[in-house]
C-alpha positions in Angstrom: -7.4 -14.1 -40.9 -11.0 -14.6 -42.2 -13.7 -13.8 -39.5 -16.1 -16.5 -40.9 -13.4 -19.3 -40.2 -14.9 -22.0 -37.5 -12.8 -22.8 -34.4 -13.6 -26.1 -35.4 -11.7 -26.0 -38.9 -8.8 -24.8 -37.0 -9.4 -27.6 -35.0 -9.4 -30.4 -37.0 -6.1 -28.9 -39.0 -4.5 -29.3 -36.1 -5.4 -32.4 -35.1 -5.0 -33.6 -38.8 -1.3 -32.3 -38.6 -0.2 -33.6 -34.9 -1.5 -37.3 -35.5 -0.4 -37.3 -39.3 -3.0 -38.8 -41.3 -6.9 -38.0 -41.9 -8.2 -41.5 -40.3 -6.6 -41.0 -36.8 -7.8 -37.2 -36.4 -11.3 -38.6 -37.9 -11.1 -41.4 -34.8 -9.9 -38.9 -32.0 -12.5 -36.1 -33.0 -15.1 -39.0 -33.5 -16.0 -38.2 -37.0 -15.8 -39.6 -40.5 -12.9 -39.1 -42.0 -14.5 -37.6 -45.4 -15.8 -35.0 -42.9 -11.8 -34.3 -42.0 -11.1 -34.1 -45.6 -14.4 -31.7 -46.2 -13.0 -29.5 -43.5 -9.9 -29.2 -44.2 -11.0 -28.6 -48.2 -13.1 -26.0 -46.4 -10.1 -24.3 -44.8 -8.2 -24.3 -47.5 -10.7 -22.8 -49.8 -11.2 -19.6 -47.5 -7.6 -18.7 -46.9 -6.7 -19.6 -50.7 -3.9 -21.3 -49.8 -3.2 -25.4 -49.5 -2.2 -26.4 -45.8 -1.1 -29.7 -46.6 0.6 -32.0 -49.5 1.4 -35.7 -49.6 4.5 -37.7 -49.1 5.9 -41.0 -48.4 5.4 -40.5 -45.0 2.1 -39.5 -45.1 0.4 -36.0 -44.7 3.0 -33.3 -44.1 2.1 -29.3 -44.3 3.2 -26.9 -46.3 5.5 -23.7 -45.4 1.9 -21.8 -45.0 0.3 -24.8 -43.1 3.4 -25.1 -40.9 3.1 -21.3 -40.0 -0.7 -21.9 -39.6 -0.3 -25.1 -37.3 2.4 -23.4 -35.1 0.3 -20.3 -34.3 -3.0 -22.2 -34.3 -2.0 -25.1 -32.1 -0.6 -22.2 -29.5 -3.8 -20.6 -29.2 -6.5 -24.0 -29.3 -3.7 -24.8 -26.1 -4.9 -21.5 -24.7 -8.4 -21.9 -24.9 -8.1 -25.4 -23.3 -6.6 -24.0 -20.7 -9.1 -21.1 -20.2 -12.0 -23.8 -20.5 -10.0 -25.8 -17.7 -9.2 -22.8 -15.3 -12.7 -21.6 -15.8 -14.4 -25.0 -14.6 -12.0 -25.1 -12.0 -13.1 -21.9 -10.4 -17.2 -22.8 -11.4 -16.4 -25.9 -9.2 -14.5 -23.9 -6.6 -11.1 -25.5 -6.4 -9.5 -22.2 -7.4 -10.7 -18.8 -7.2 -10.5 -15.3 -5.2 -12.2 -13.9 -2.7 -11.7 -9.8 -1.8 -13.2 -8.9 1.4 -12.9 -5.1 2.5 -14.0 -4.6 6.3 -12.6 -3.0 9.7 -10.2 -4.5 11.3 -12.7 -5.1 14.3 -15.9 -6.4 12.2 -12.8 -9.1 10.5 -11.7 -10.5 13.4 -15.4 -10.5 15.8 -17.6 -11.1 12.9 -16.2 -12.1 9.6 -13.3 -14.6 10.7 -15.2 -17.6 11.7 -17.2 -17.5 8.2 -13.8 -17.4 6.6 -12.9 -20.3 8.8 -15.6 -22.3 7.4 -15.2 -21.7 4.4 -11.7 -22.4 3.9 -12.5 -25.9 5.1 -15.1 -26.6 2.6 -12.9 -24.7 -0.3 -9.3 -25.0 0.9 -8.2 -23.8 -2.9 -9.7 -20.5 -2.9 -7.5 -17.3 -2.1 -8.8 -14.4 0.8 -7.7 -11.0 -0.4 -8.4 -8.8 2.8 -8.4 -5.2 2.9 -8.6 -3.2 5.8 -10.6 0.0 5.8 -13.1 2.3 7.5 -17.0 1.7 6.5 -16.7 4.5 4.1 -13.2 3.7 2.6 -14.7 0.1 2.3 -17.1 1.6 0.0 -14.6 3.6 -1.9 -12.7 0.0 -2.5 -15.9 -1.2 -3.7 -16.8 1.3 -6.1 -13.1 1.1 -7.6 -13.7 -2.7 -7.9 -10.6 -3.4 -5.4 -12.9 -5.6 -4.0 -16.0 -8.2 -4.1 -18.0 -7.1 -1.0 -17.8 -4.4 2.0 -19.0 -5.0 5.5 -19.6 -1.8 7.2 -21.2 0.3 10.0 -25.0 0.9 8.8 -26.5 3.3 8.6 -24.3 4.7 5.2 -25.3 8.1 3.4 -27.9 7.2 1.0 -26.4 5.4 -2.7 -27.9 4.1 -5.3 -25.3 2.3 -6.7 -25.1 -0.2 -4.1 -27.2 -3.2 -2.7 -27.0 -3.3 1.4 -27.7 -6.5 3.2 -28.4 -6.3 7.0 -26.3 -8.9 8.8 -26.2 -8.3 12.5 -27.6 -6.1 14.8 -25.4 -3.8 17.2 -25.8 -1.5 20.0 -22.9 1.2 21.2 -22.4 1.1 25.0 -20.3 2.5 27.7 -17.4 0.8 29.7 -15.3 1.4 32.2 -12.6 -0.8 34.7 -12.3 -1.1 38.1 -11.8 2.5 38.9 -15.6 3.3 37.3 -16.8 0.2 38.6 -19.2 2.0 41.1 -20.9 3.7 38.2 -22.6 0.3 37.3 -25.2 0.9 39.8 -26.5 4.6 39.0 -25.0 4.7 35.6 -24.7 7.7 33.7 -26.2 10.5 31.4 -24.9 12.8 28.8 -24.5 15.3 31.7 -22.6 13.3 33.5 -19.8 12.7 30.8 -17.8 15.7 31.3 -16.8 14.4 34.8 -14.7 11.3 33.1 -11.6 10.9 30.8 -14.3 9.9 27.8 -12.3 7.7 24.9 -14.0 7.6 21.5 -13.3 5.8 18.2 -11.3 8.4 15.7 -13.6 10.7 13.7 -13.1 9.4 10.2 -15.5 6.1 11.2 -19.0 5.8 10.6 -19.2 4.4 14.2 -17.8 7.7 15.2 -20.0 9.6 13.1 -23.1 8.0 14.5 -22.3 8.3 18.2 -21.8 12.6 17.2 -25.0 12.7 15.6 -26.6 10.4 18.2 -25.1 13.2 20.8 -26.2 16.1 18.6 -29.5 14.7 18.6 -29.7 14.8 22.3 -27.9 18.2 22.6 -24.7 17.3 23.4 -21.3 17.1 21.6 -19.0 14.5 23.1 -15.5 16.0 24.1 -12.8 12.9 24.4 -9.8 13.0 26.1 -8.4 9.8 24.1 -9.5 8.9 20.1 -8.2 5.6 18.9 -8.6 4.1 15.6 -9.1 0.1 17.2 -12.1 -0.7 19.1 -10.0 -3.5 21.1 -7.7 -0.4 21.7 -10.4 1.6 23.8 -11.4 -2.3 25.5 -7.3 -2.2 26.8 -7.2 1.2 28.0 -10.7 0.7 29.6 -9.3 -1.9 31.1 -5.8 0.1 32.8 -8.3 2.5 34.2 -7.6 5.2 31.1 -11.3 6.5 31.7 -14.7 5.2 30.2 -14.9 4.0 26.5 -17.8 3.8 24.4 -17.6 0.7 22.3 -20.1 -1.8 20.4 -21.6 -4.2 22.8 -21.3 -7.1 20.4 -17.6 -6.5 19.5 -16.2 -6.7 22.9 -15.1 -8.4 25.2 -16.8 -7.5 28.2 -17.7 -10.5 30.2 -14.5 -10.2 32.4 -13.6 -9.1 35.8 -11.0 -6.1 34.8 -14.4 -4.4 32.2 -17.9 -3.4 33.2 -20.5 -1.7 31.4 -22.5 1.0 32.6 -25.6 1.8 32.1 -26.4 5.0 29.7 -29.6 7.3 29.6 -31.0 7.5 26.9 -29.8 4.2 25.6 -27.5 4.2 22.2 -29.9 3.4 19.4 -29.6 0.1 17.5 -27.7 0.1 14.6 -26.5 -3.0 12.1 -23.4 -4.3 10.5 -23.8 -4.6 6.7 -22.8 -6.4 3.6 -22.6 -4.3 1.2 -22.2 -5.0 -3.2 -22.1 -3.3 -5.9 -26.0 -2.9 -8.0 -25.8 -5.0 -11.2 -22.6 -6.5 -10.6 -22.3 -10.2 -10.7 -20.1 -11.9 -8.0 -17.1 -14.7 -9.3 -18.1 -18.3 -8.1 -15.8 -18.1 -5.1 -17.4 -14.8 -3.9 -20.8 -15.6 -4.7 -20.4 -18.7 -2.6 -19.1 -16.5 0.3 -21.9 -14.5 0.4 -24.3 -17.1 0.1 -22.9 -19.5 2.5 -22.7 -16.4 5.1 -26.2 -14.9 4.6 -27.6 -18.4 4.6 -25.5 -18.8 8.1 -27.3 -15.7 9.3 -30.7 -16.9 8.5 -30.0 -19.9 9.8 -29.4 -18.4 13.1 -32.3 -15.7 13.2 
């Protein structure tokens, strides 16, 4: 194949050859028909072969232009379709989006955006993965998946662009059992006297809280270590012991869970989106994050 043949010679060929005579391709590609003719001379002339002869029954092709138009007509189908599949994802009525997150910031913070979104774009696809902040970022990095959202703060990275999204604080529960500790709360010293339940050590939430202790001169010594932060809201809840947990992610505001009150207070900390530097987004993720930072601002 000659690399300084036109797409548009192929083109006309084709259309020359499926409606069977130069003045109907001329009127469905809405040009002369001397400029069919021209073209298909053209074509002719730079594979140095004739496509087409003339018959009683008009224009038929040869056994090189029947090869030609079999192959050719194949692939100008293809790029139609590519055309059409790519406008359908620019105008978001197909597409992808791959989300990886925690199970707990999916279902507290991400799952009404998702919600949302699904009723404006009802044709795009959710590809979900479930990881840890720093196996989110692993998924990223191996392009598993659009965009993270993960504990902050991470270890520093320059390959990736961090967007601040909500603001969280760690704080301590307990159920009816530790209910009198609402009114003189508790310290670090106090801690050992309690069954303590943590988060598992391979989360970043669980590697904050440690260096939030070590800080402060203490290392934290559970009894329980679950890898669900709903998990250590349950067992709270049947009197397991007191649970440290993120204020914002649990449900708290019922009579069998109360919070109590911690000296010094956990430090603020933020759930982020996180994206790969230099890396464009498809339409249907792009839309995503948009739609959900805008949302944020919104609300701020």
């Amino acid at each position: 194949m000659k690399p300084d043949i036109s797409l548009d010679l192929y083109n006309i060929f084709c259309t020359v050859v499926r409606t069977g005579n130069m003045s109907a391709a001329a009127k469905e590609l809405f040009i002369t028909q001397p400029a069919v003719s021209m073209a298909v001379k053209q074509l002719e002339d730079k594979l140095g072969k004739p496509l087409l002869s003339r018959s009683p029954k008009g224009i038929i092709t040869t056994a090189e232009g029947g090869v030609m138009y079999d192959y050719l007509s194949r692939a100008l189908g293809l790029i139609e379709t590519a055309e059409k599949k790519y406008a359908e994802m620019a105008d978001l009525k197909t597409g992808e989006v791959r989300i990886g997150a925690s199970d707990t910031i999916m279902s507290v913070f991400l799952l009404p955006y998702i919600e949302r979104y699904l009723i404006d774009y009802p044709g795009i696809n959710f590809r979900i993965i479930n990881r840890t902040t720093y196996g989110t970022a692993a998924l990223l990095k191996n392009a598993q998946v659009d965009v993270g959202f993960v504990n902050l703060p991470l270890e520093p990275d320059g390959s990736l662009e961090i967007t601040e999204c909500l603001t969280i604080r760690d704080c301590i529960i307990g159920g009816t059992k530790y209910a009198h500790l609402t009114e003189r709360g508790l310290t670090f010293r106090d801690l050992a006297k309690y069954p303590l339940m943590l988060l598992e050590k391979n989360s970043n939430t669980r590697r904050l809280l440690d260096k939030f202790a070590a800080a402060n001169g203490y290392a934290f010594s559970p009894a329980i270590e679950l890898d669900s932060s709903d998990l250590l809201v349950r067992c709270a809840g049947i009197n397991l012991g007191i649970a440290v947990v993120t204020r914002e992610f649990t449900g708290i505001d019922n009579a069998s869970v109360f919070e109590i009150p911690f000296h010094p207070r956990f430090p603020e900390r933020a759930v982020g989106l996180i994206k790969l530097k230099g890396v464009g987004l498809s339409y249907a993720a792009g839309r995503f994050v948009n739609m959900l930072t805008g949302g944020l601002n919104a609300q701020s």
